[in-house]
Phi, psi and omega in degrees: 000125160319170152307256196320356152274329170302324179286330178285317174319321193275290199308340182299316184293002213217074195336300173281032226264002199257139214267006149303319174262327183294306212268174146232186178285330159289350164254359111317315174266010147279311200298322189282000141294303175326314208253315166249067172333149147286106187272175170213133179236128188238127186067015165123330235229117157296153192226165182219135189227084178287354187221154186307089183134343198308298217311320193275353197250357119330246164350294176320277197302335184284313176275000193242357167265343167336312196281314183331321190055031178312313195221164186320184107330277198314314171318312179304315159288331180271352153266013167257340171210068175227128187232137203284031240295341186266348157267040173260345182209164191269345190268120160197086190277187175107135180278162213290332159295328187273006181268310160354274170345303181280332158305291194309299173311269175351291191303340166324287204290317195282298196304328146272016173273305172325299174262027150266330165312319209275306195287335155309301173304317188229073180291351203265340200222151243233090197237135172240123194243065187244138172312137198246168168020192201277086202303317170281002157250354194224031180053192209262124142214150230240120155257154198229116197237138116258144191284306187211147159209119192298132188295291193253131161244000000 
């Protein structure tokens, strides 16, 4: 099954699910930060930056634990872009299988929005866009690396 039958399937499960009755035009245009974040790269190293301000609260917080040297570099960036699906919004009505569903269809959808934003923004560099850690006890979570970035081409 696609993405997109998978998805009509969970939205089929979900009386208000059609984002014309659900929705507005400003919670349309936050979900359009979800799916093409705004990046930022600070100190070499890119951040996907989801809600309106992360990026400079980003900058900030990157650079005073930098000096600080509290934790690795790498560490640091995979906690800034390790992202959670099931804490991106406070609503997640729905019995518990048709929410699973629905984490999963999301992570789809994010994880090729995500590396298609990233090879748009850098084309000189190299991103790895993957599922992290145990979806089935701790729900879908999406880390976002980069792997390489070309000097010369």
């Amino acid at each position: 099954m696609g993405i997109h039958e998978a998805v009509d399937d969970v939205l089929g499960r979900c009386a208000d699910a059609r984002f014309s009755e659900s929705a507005n035009l400003y919670v349309a245009l936050s979900l359009g930060r979800l799916f093409w974040p705004e990046t930022k790269l600070v100190n070499g190293s890119v951040f996907l930056a989801l809600n309106a301000g992360d990026a400079e609260e980003i900058e900030r917080r990157v650079i005073a634990r930098g000096e600080s040297g509290e934790m690795a570099w790498r560490q640091l960036v995979d906690s800034f872009n390790t992202f959670e699906i099931r804490y991106l919004f406070a609503d997640w009505s729905g019995s518990s299988e048709a929410v699973e569903d629905a984490e999963l269809c999301l992570t789809q959808f994010l994880l090729e929005a995500w590396a298609a934003k990233l090879r748009s923004d850098f084309p000189d560099r190299r991103f790895s866009v993957e599922l992290d850690g145990d979806s089935a006890s701790d729900g879908p979570c999406i880390l976002v690396r980069q792997t390489h970035a070309v000097l010369d081409r």
